[in-house]
C-alpha angles and dihedrals in degrees: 000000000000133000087257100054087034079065099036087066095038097063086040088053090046094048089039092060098038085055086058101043080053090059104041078052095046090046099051091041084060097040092059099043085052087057098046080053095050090043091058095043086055092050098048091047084061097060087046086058086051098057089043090046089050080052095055084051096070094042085062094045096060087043099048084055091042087056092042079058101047091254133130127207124235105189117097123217131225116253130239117255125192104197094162088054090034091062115012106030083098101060075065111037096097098048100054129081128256091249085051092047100040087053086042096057094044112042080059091046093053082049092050092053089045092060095044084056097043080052081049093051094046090050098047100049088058094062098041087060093043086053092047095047085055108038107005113219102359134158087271100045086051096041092051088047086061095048081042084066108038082049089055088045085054091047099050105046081047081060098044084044091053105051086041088065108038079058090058096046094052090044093053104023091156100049114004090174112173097178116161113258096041126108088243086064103048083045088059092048093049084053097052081048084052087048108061093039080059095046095055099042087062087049090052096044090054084062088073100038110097110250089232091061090067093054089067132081102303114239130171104223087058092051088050082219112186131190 
């Protein structure tokens, strides 16, 4: 070959390559946009989950007064979905730090576990006014109202648990650590306390509201619901 077609390869071999190095370049420029997209898609479905799991609040409000006046409830809830973590949580695993994955995957598990209650409540319902249609207020019916209301207790302090935890994460996005031992913990600890005195006060204030007044329109500000 001649110093002309030694040349001529040279400079197709160097294009060819720089061709390639462009698109490696391309490719990982893309690649991590398409994760800080994905980041901040992650991060605003959080705050959706906040506002559902305020609704669900209130749900459980009315619930937890309805039980402190002998009451069940016999409405179901929709459930939290989490579409953004479901499907692309994955694109970012690896790029995010122990701290971010560990708050990730619990604040969705406690979502998980939220929906498989909300599914609980709806079935049990069911059977307690089929129960109550057969043999009116029976051992049975009385014995599923209790587990009605232990269930509800479960499912609001989910709810509190969960809103206490997507706060920490958007306060501290680059490092939400809740070790044991730190301040952020017992934090945490003197919050669950908070929790369950909330959550039976709201039992007990359902034992002076009229059971009339909870077959109307609910509205908060008449429940009084707190969280």
């Amino acid at each position: 070959m001649d110093s002309d077609g030694l040349m001529k390869l040279s400079i197709g071999l160097s294009g060819a390559l720089a061709g390639f190095l462009l698109a490696q370049v391309g490719t990982t420029i893309r690649a991590y946009f398409q994760r800080v997209k994905t980041l901040k898609l992650l991060i605003e479905e959080l705050k959706d989950i906040d506002q559902e799991a305020t609704r669900l609040l209130y749900f459980y409000g009315r619930n937890l007064q309805l039980y402190g006046a002998q009451g069940f409830g016999e409405s179901a809830a929709i459930g939290v979905s989490g579409p953004i973590f479901s499907n692309y949580y994955k694109d970012v695993l690896l790029h995010l730090n122990q701290s971010q994955r560990i708050s990730f995957q619990m604040i969705h598990g406690l979502v998980g576990a939220q929906n498989t209650m909300l599914s609980q409540l709806e079935n049990l319902c069911v059977a307690m006014r089929k129960e109550h249609r057969a043999n009116g207020p029976s051992a049975e019916f009385l014995r599923c109202a209790e587990e009605l209301g232990e269930l509800t207790k479960h499912g609001y302090s989910n709810c509190a648990i969960i809103k206490w935890h997507i706060d920490f994460h958007l306060k501290n996005q680059g490092d939400p650590n809740l070790s044991p031992g730190t301040e952020d913990h017992r934090a945490y600890l003197r919050y669950l306390e908070s929790v369950v005195k909330e959550m039976n006060r709201t039992v007990e204030s359902g034992k002076t509201i009229p059971k009339d007044k909870f077959d109307t329109i609910y509205n908060p500000d008449d429940f009084r619901a707190h969280f």
